[in-house]
C-alpha positions as semicolon CSV with decimal commas, in nm:
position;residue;x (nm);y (nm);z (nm)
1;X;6,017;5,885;-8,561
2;X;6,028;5,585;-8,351
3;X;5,731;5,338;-8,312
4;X;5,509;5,403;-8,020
5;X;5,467;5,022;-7,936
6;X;5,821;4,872;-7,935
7;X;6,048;5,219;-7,961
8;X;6,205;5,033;-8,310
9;X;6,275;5,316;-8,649
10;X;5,896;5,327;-8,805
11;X;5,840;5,203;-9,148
12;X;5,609;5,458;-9,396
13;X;5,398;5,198;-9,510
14;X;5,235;5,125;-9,128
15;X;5,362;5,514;-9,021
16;X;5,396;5,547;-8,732
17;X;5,438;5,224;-8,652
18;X;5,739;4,982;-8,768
19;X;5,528;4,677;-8,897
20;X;5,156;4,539;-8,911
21;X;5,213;4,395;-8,574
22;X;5,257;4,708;-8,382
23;X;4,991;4,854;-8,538
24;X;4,752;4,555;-8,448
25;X;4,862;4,565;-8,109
26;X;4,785;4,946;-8,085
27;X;4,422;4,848;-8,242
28;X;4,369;4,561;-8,005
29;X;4,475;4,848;-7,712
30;X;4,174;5,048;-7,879
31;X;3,876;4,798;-7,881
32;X;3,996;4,697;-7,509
33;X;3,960;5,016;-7,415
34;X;4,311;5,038;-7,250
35;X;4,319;5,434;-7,392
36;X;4,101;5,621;-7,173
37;X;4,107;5,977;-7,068
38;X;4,075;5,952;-6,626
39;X;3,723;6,204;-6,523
40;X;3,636;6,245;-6,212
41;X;3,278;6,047;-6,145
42;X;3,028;6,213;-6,130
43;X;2,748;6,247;-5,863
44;X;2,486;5,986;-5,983
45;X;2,216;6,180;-5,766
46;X;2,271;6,508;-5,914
47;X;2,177;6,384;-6,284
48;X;1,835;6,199;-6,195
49;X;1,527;6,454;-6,181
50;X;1,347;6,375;-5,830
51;X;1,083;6,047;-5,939
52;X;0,725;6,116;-5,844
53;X;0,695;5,953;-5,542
54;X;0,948;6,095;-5,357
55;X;0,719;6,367;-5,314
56;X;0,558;6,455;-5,031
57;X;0,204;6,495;-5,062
């Protein structure tokens, strides 16, 4: 298994990543949010109920 950050053999003590580098630069991808699953936005409209003076009286 190769490391997922720099492609090098991975070592079983930071599996599966070849050294404590890699693996901190995979945790600093993390907390940055870089790893995100793409959604499509949603309609901000849709959620709200209608406010109470939008109403017609």
């Amino acid at each position: 298994m190769s490391c997922p950050i720099c492609k090098k053999a991975s070592d079983p003590a930071y599996r599966p990543f070849c050294s404590r580098r890699c693996a901190d630069v995979d945790l600093a991808r993390w907390l940055r949010a870089d790893y995100a699953i793409p959604v499509a936005p949603d309609d901000p409209e849709a959620e709200l109920p209608p406010h109470p003076d939008d109403e017609e009286r």
